[in-house]
C-alpha positions in Angstrom: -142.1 -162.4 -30.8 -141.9 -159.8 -27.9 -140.0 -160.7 -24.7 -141.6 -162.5 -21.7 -144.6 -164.4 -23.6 -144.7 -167.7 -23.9 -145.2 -170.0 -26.2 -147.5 -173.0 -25.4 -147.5 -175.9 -28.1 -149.0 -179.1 -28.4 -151.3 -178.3 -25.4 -155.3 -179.1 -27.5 -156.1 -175.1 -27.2 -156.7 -172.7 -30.2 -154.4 -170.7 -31.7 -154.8 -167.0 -33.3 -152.2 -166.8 -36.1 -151.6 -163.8 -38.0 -149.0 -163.6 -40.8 -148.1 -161.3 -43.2 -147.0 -161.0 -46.7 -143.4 -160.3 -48.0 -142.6 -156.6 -47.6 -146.2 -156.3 -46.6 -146.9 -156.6 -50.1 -150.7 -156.2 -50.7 -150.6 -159.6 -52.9 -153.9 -160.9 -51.5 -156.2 -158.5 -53.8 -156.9 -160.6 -56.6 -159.5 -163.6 -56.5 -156.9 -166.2 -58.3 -154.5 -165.2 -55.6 -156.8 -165.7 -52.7 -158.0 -168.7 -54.2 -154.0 -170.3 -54.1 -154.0 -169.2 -50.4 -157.2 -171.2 -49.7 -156.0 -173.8 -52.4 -152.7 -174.4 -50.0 -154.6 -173.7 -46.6 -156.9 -176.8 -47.5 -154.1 -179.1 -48.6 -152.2 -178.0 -45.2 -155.5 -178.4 -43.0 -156.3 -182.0 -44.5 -152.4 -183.3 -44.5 -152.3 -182.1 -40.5 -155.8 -183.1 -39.8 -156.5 -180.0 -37.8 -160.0 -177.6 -37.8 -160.2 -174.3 -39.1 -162.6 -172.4 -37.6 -162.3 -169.1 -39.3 -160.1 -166.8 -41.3 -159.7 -163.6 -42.9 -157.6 -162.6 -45.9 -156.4 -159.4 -45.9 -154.7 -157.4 -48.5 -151.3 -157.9 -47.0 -152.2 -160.4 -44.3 -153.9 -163.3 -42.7 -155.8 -164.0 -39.7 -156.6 -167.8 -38.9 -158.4 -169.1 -35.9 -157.5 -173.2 -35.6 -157.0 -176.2 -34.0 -153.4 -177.8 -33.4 -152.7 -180.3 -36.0 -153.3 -184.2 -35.2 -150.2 -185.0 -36.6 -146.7 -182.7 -36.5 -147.1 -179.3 -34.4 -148.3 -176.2 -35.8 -144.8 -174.9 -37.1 -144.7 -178.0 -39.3 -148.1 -176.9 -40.7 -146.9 -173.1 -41.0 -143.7 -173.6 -42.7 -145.6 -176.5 -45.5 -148.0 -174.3 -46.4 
């Protein structure tokens, strides 16, 4: 994360997250592997109880727009899925 922004957790707003595969690899190009990413961002969404309001899968990367969790903070969620 670049110096001087901050960080704000558990405060009820939305949160843009964008991540990206190993290496940049483009491993998001086939439907069976999209279909594990939206397999594990289900199981994630429904364990935490929080909303997903959109996303897009990339080749290389993932945009999500969502809620923080109900239970646990969004790190928690990141690093289960």
């Amino acid at each position: 994360m670049p110096w001087g922004l901050t960080r704000f957790h558990q405060s009820g707003q939305t949160h843009f997250v964008t991540f990206c595969c190993y290496h940049r690899r483009r491993l998001l190009t086939s439907d069976e592997s999209r279909g594990t990413f939206e397999s594990a961002l289900e199981r994630v969404r429904r364990h935490y109880k929080l909303c997903v309001y959109g996303y897009v899968v990339m080749p290389e990367h993932v945009h999500l727009l969502l809620s923080e969790p109900q239970q646990g903070t969004l790190a928690d969620a990141q690093k289960r899925a």
